[in-house]
N, C-alpha and C positions, 0 to 999 in steps of 0.2 A: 683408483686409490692414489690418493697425493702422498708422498714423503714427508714429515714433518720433525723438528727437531726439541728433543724433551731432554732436559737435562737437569742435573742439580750440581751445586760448588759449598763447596765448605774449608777451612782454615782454620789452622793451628799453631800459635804462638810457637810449638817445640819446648823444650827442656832447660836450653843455655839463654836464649835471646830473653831482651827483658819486654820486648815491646814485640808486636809483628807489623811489618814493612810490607805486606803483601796485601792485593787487592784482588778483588772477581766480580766476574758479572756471568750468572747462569740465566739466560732468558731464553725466549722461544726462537730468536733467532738469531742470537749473535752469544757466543760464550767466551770468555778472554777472561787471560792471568796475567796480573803485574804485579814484577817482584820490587819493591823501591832500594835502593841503594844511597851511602854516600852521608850518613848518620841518621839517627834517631830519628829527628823529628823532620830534617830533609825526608830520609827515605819514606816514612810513610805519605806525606804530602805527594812527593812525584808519583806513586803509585797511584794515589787518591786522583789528583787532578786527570791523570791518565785514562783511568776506567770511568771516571765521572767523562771524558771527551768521549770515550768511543760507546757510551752508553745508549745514549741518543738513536745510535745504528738498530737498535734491537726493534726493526718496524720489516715491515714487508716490503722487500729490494726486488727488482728486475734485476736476472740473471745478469746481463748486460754492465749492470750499475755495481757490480758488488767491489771489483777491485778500486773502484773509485771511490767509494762510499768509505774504507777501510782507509786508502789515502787520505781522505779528507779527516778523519778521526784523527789518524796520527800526526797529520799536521796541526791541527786543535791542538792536541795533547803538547807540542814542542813549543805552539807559540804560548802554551800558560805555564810550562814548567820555565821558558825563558822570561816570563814575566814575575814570574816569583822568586826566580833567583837575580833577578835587577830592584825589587825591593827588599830583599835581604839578603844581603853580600854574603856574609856567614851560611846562605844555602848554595852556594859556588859548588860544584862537584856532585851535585844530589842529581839523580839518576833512576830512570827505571827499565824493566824489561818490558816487554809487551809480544805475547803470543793470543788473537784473535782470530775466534770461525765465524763468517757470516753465510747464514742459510738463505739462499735464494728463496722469493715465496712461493715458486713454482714447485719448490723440492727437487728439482733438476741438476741445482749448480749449486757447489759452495767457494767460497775463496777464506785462503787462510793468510795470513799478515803475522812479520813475526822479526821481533828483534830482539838481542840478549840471550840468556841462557836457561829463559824457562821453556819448556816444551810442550808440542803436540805430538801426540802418538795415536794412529789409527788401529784396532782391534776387528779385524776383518776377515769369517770363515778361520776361527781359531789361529789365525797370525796376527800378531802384534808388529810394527814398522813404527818406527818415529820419523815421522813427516817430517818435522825441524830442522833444520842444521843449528848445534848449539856458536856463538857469533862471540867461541873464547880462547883465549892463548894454547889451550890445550890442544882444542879442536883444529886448531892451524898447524903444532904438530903433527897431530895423527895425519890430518890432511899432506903435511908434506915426508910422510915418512919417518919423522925424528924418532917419535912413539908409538906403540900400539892404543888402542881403544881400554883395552884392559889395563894399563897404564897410566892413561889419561884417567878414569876412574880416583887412582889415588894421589894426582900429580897433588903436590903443594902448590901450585897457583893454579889448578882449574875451578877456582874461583875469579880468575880473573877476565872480566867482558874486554874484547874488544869494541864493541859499539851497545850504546844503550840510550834511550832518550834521558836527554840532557838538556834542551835549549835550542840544540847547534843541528843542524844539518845531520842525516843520517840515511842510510840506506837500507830500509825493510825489505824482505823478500816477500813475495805473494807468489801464491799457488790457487790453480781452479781445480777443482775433484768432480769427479760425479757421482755424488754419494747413489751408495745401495739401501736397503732395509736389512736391519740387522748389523748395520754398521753401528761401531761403539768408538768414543772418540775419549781419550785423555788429555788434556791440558794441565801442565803442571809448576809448578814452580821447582827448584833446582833441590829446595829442602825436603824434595820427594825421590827425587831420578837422582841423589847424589847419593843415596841410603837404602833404596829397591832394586834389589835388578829386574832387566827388563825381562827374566823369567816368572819369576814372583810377581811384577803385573800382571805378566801373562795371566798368571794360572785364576789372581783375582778379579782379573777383568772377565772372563770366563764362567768362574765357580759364583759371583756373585750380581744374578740379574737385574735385582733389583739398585737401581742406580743410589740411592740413600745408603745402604746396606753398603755397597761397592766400594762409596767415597770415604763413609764412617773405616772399612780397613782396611784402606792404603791409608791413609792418618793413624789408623791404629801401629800400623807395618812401621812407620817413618817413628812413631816413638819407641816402640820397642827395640829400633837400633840406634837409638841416642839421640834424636832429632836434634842433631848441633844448627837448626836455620827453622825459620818459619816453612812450614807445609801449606800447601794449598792444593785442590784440587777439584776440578771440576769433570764431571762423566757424563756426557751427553748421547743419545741411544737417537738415531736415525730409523724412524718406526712409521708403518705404510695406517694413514686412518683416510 
């Protein structure tokens, strides 16, 4: 029996925003959220061009090839978001996040890619872990002690990224996993994780198997607590056929 990766993504404008600045790609082997930043018609564009680069990736990769394959995407991604903001200067400061899984086509290996503040979270034998590190002002207190995490939740700037694609130079992190069966994977944009705790994932990523059902109410969950940002969210289920 091989490992294979089935997933779905879905998005939601929220309640306050007038537009949504987020993008997804749910495919058979590569699933990625970017969140755009940096105005209106900037942020959706660097999102767009973003997932439009690393889409291409959704083919069947050699375990070997996957961290590189991910690099090669985000570098796509930076050289056309720096070319769109070299013909229009007014897009200067537009920005996106980008968290990507790419599935080996062995089902052996996956590797995750990830910069900004949307996340991935693994749902593995009833525990939930966010693989991510979030790449934001907050997350660098907690990290040095200033704050707790429970703090960090309500800071007034843990909306602010330290790094996010821009154009310019950036440092992604990547990670290689060896997925199980039965592994359930979240990726999400910040308009999810800044309004669910990561108990309430819990319990939905759990109680609701069906991966449609699953993503339909964490979107439900994110407006019933005001969804002040676009939602997005994709739930991919690592299943043995």
């Amino acid at each position: 029996m091989t490992l294979k990766l089935r997933s779905v993504g879905t998005s939601d404008r929220g309640l306050i925003r007038s537009g949504n600045q987020d993008a997804l790609h749910a495919g058979t082997w590569l699933v990625a959220v970017a969140d755009g930043m940096g105005g209106m018609a900037a942020g959706d564009l660097a999102s767009a061009l973003t997932i439009d680069a690393v889409a291409p990736l959704d083919v069947e990769t050699p375990e070997d090839a996957l961290v590189a394959a991910l690099e090669g995407g985000i570098a796509l991604a930076t050289s056309r978001i720096r070319q769109a903001v070299a013909e229009d200067p007014e897009r200067q400061g537009m920005g996106t996040t980008l968290t990507a899984l790419l599935f080996a086509r062995t089902g052996s290996c996956l590797a995750l890619a990830h910069v900004g503040d949307s996340r991935a979270y693994l749902f593995r034998e009833g525990v939930l872990k966010q693989v991510t590190r979030d790449d934001t002002f907050v997350q660098m207190l907690v990290d040095q002690g200033v704050i707790t995490a429970d703090q960090a939740s309500s800071h007034p700037r843990r909306a602010v990224v330290t790094q996010a694609l821009q154009g310019d130079e950036v440092s992604p992190s990547y990670a290689t996993m060896v997925p199980r069966a039965g592994d359930r994977w979240l990726l999400c944009s910040d308009g999810l994780s800044n309004v669910v705790r990561p108990d309430t994932l819990t319990e939905v990523l759990s109680g609701y198997p069906d991966r449609d059902a699953c993503a339909a109410k964490l979107i439900d969950l994110a407006l019933h607590a005001g969804a002040p940002d676009n939602v997005t969210v994709v739930v991919a289920d690592v299943v043995e056929e």
